[in-house]
C-alpha positions in Angstrom: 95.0 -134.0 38.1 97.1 -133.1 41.2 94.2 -133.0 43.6 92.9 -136.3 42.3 96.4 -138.1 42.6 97.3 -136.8 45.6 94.6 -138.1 48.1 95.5 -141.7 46.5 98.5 -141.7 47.7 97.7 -140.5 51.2 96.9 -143.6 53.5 93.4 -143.5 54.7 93.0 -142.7 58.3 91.3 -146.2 59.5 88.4 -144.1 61.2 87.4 -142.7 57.8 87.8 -146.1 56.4 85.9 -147.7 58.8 82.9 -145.1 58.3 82.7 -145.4 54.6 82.6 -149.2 55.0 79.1 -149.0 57.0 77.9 -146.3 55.0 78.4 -148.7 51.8 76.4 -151.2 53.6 73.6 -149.5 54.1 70.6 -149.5 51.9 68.4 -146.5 50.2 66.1 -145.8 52.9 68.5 -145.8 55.6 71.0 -143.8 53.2 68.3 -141.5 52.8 67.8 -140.9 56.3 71.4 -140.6 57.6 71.6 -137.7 54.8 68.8 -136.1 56.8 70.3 -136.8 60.0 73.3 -135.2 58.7 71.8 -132.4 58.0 70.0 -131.9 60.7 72.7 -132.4 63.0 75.7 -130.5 60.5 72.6 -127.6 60.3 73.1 -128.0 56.5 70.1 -126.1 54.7 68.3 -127.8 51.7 69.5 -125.5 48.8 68.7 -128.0 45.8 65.2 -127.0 45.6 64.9 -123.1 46.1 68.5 -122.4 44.2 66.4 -124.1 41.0 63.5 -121.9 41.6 65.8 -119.1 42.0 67.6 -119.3 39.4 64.7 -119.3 36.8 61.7 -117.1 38.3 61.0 -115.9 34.6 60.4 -119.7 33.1 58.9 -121.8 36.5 57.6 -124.8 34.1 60.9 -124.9 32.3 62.5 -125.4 36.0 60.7 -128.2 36.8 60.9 -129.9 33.3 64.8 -130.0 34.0 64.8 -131.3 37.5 62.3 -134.4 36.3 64.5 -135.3 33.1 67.9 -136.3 35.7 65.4 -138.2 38.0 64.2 -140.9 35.6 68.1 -141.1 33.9 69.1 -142.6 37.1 66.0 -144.8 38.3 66.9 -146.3 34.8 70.5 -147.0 35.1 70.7 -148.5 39.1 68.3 -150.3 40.4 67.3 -151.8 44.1 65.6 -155.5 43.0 62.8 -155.7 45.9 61.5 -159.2 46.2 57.5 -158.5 47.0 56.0 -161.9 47.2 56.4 -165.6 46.5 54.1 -168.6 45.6 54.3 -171.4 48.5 54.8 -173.8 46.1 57.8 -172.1 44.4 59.1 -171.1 48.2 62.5 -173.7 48.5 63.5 -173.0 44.7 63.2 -168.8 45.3 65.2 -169.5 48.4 68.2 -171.7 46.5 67.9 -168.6 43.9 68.1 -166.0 46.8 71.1 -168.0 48.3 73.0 -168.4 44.9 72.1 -164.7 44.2 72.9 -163.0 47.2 75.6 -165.7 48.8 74.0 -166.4 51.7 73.2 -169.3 53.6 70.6 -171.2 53.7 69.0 -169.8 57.0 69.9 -166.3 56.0 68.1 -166.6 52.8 65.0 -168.8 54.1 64.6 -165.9 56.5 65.0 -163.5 53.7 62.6 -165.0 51.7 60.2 -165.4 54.4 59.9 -161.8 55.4 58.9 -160.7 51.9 58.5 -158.1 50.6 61.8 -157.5 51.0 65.1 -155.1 49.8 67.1 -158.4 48.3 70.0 -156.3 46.8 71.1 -152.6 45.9 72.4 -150.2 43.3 72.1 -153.2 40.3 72.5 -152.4 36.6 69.5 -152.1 34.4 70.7 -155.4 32.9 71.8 -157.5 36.2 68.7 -156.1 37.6 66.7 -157.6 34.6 68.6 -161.4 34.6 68.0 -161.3 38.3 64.1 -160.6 38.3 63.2 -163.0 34.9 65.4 -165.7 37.6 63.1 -164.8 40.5 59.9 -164.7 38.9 61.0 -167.9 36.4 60.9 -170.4 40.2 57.8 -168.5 41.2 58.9 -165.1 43.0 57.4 -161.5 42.5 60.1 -158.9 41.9 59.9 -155.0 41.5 62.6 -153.0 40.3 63.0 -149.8 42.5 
């Protein structure tokens, strides 16, 4: 409990601060590739993969059986709500949802809505995710839940 304490009470250099900030902003794809850039760069090998393949060569298929059952756990629990298309008709009340929903204005979220399909927001629960798609797709909007 010492270790977890004890960086609390530590002020946070501003640099560090600064860098989890824009790391928070950005979304999964670009998350994704500043972890391979990281790598890359820190020359940090990709152990994930042959450490499970390693560590049961006797049972391959139960290997893979375990690395699928996390995978869907968390594609069901946080969710990236992907606006994907929207019916003209329907296009200035999916733009008043977008702006209440995401609290934008009203040029940022015509724009948004405009240039569908697009990411409208990130790392949701299963149940926001749900309320926010049935509002989308009640005023006309096609939704996927990533």
């Amino acid at each position: 409990m010492n270790s977890t304490s004890a960086p609390a009470e530590e002020p946070v250099d501003p640099k560090i601060s600064s860098i989890v900030d824009e790391i928070a902003k950005l979304n999964l794809l670009e998350t994704s590739k500043l972890v391979k850039e990281l790598k890359t760069r820190l020359d940090i090998p990709d152990i994930s993969i042959p450490a499970a393949g390693a560590a049961a060569p006797a049972a391959p298929a139960a290997a893979p059986a375990e690395e699928e059952a996390p995978e869907p756990v968390q594609e069901k629990t946080i969710f990236t709500i992907k606006l994907e298309s929207i019916d003209a008709k329907s296009k200035p009340k999916i733009i008043k949802e977008v702006k209440n929903l995401l609290g934008l204005s009203l040029v940022d979220s015509k724009k948004l809505v405009e240039s569908a399909p697009k990411t409208l927001k990130e790392n949701v629960t299963k149940e926001d995710a749900e309320k926010i798609k049935k509002t989308i797709e009640d005023v006309g909007g096609k939704v996927a839940l990533e």
